[in-house]
C-alpha positions as a printed Julia matrix, in Angstrom:
88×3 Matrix{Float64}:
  -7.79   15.65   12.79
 -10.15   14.81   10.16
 -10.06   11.94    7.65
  -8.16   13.33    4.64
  -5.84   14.79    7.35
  -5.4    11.62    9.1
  -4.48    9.74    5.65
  -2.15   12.67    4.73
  -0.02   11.78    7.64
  -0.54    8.05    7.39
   1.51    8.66    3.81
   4.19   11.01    5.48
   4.51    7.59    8.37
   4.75    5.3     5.36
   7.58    7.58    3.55
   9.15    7.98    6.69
   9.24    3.72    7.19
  10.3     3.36    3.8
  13.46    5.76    3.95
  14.03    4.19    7.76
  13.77    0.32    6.79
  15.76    1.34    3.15
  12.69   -0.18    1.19
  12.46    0.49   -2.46
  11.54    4.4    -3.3
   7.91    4.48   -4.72
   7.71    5.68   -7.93
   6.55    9.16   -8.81
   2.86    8.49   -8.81
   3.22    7.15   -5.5
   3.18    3.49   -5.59
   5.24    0.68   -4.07
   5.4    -3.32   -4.43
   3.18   -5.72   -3.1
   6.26   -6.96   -0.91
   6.71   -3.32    0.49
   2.88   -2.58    0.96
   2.34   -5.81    2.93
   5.86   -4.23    5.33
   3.99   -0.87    5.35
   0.48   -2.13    6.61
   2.56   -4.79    9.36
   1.25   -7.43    7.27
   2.92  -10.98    5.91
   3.08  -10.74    1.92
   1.35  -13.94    1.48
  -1.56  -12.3     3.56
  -1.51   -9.55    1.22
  -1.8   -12.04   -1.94
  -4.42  -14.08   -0.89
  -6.4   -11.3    -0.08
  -6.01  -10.38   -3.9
  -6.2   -13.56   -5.5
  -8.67  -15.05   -3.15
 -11.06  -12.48   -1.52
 -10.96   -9.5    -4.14
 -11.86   -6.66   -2.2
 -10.91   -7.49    1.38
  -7.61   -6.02    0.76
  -6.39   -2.51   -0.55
  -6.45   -1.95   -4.41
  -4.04   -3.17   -5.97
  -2.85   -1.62   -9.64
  -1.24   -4.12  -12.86
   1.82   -1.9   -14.41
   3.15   -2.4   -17.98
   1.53   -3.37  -21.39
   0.53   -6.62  -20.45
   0.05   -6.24  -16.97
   3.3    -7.55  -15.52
   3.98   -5.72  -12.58
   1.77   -5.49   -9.53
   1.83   -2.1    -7.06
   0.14   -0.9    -4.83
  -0.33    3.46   -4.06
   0.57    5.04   -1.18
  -2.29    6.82   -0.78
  -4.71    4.17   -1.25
  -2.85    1.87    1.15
  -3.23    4.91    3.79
  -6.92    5.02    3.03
  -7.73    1.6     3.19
  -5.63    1.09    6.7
  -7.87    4.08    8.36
 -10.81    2.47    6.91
  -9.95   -0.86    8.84
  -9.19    1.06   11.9
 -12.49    3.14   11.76
């Protein structure tokens, strides 16, 4: 399987755990909160936000939703590609 292939079905896995574990539905562009990425990559959530707040970069990219930047989420898709990048 090759890269893009391998992060295709990383995203199916993730869709799958979300419907299993009855986490919140991403949203239409594909993105989830930071409480339900850090469940998705087996991580805790405080993990998860001190990568952001303290070590920008060491975690996956995270995205600021709203006019003044109120609501954090994280996509799908760049979870699944930053996971196989840590595993590669």
């Amino acid at each position: 399987m090759n890269a893009e292939e391998q992060i295709a079905a990383r995203i199916e896995a993730f869709r799958d755990q979300i419907e299993r574990d009855g986490l919140t539905e991403p949203t239409g562009d594909g993105r989830v909160s930071e409480e339900d990425a850090a469940r998705l990559l087996n991580i805790k959530h405080r993990r998860l936000k001190d990568w952001r707040l303290n070590y920008p970069g060491r975690g996956p990219k995270h995205h600021w939703l709203g006019t003044h930047g109120h609501r954090l989420s994280y996509r799908l898709d760049e979870l699944a590609r930053w996971l196989e990048e840590q595993q590669g």
